[in-house]
N, C-alpha and C positions, 0 to 999 in steps of 0.2 A: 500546415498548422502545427506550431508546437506546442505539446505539454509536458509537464513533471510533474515525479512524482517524487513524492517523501515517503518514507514510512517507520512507522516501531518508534519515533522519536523517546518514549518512555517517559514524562514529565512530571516532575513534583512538584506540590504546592511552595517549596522552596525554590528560587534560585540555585543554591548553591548544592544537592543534593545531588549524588554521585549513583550511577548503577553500573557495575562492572568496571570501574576504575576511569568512567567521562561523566564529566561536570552535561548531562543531557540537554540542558536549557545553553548555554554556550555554546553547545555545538549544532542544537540545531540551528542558532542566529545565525551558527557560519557557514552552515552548508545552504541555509536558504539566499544567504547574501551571496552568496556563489555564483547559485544555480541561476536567480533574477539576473545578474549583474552580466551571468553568460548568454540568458535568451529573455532578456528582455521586452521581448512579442510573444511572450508564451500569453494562449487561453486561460488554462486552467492548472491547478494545482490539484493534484491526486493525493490523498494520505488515508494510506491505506490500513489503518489500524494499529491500536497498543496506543495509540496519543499519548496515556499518562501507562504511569506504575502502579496499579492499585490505589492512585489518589486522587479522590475526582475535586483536588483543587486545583491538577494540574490542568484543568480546561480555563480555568480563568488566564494560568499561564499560557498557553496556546493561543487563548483568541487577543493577549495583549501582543504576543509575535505577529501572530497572521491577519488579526482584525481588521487592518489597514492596509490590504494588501488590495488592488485594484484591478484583481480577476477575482474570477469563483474559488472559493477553496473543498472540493469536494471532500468529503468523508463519510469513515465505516467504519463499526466499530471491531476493537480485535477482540483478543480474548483478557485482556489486563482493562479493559473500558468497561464502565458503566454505563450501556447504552439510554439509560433514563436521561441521567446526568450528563450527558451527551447532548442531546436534544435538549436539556437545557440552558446549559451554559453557552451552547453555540448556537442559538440560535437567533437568525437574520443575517444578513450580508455580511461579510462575503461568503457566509459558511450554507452550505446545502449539505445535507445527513443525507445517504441514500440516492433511492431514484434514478431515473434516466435524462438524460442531458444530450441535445444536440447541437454541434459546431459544425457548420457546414458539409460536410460529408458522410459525415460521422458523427453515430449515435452510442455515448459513453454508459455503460450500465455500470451502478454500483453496487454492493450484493453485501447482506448483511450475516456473514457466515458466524456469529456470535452465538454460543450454545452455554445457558449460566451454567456455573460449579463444573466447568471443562476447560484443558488446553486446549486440546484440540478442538475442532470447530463441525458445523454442519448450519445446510443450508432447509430450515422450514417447508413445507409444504407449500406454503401460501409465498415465501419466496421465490421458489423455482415456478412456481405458475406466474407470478410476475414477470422473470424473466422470460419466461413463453410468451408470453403476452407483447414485453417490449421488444424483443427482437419483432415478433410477427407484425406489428407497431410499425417498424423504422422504414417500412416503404423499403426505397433502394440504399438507405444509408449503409456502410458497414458498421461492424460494431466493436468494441474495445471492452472488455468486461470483467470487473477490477471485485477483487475481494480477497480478506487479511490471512486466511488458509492454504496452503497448499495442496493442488486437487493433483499433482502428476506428486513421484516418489524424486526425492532429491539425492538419494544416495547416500545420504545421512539416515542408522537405524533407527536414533532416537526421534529425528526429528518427525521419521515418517510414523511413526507413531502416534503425530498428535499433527497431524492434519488435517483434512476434510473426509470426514469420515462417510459422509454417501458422497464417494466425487463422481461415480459413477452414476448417479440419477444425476447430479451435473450433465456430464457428458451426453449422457441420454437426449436434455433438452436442447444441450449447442448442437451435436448430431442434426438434429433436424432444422437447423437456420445455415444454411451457406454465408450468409450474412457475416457469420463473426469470424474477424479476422486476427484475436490477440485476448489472450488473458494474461491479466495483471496481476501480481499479488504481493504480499510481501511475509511476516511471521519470520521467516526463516531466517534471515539476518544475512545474507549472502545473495552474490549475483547467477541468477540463471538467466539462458535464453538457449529454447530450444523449439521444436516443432512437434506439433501432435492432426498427422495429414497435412492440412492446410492453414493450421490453425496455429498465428506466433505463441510462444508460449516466454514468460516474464517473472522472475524472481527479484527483488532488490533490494539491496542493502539496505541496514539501519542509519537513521541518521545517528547514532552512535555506538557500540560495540559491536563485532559478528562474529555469528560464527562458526567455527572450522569447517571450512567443504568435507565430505566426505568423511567423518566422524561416526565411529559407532556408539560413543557416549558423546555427553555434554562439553562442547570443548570451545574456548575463545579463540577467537582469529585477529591476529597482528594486525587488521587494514584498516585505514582509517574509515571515517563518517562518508557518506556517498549520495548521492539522489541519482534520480533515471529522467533521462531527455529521450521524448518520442517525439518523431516528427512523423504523422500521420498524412499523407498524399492521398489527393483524391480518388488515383486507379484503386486503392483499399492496400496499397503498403505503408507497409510500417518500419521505418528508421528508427532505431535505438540506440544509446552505449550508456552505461552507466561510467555517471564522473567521482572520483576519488578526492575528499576535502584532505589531499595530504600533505596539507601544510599545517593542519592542526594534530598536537601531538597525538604518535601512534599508540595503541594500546600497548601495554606490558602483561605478558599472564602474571608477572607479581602483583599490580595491582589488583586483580578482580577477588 
């Protein structure tokens, strides 16, 4: 089973509106036109927060990209989303906010780690009992369990700064599901993939600007726009790589 994921695309209620030196509606045309054009049997679409820049016309922009897209388009909001405004400019097919989601094997959680008047993020009370709930829920499915915060440390100081600030009541409730086999995420603007026990762990680029791995202040990274192909197999592995749109031009730090 394949999916992808997008994330952070950043969108204005303009077209032509630039953040860190990419035209972000351009670029996400061209990494979605990519990603379809390379898996074309993909499920579902994962975007995993920051949709817009502070401008919630950028959802009108968003569901004129993705409106007509002929899987699910899952979503969550980041910390740059107005989760009201969310919910309603996307709402109805293909777009689902939230919630858990099953594809044959696998049952997809999506986590609403959005905290107002914060970067950094935290997941509610009544969210992590949800997620208790859908894992204990999923029967024998594994799970996959996607949200726009970073709950492990990237090695980045600043970034770890404004991540999920209880990741550890996170952890607390995956601990107890064997079930979950992957968390998702994105914020951070760069690629991870690493391991926590049993459990994959997933970082992924923006679809446009990132930035610097391992950075102790704010800094942009040269690479271009990207998305993440998982191919989820029924034994509960998880195939990944993140794809590089580097045909569209590279960042400049003079630009940003």
């Amino acid at each position: 089973m394949h999916i992808l994921q997008i994330t952070d695309p950043h969108l204005f209620g303009r077209s032509d509106a630039k953040l860190r030196g990419v035209a972000t509606d351009a670029s996400l045309r061209a990494v979605l036109d990519e990603a379809i054009a390379s898996y074309a049997d993909y499920q579902a679409l994962l975007v995993t927060g920051d949709l817009v820049q502070d401008d919630s016309g950028g959802y009108l922009r968003f569901r004129g990209i993705c409106g007509r897209l002929p899987r699910p388009v899952l979503c969550i909001p980041g910390n740059h989303d107005d989760p009201q405004a969310m919910e309603r400019e996307l709402a109805g097919a293909p777009f689902r906010i939230g919630g858990a989601h099953d594809f044959g094997a696998w049952r997809i959680v999506m986590l609403d780690s959005f905290a107002l008047g914060k970067v950094g993020g935290r997941l509610r009370e009544d969210e992590l009992a949800r997620l208790d709930r859908e894992l204990a829920d999923g029967g024998e499915r594994h799970a996959l369990l996607c949200l726009h915060h970073h709950p492990v440390p990237t090695g980045s100081e600043w970034l770890d700064r404004i991540g999920l600030e209880n990741a550890a009541e996170f952890w607390r409730v995956v601990d107890a599901h064997p079930n979950v086999r992957g968390v998702v995420w994105g914020h951070v603007h760069q690629a991870f993939d690493g391991r926590r026990g049993e459990v994959r762990l997933f970082a992924t680029p923006s679809t446009g600007a990132q930035f610097l791995p391992r950075s102790e202040g704010f800094a942009i990274d040269v690479r271009p726009p990207a998305f993440r192909h998982f191919e989820l197999l029924a034994d509960g592995r998880i195939l990944s790589r993140v794809h590089w749109v580097d045909h569209l031009p590279q960042i400049s730090a003079a630009a940003v």
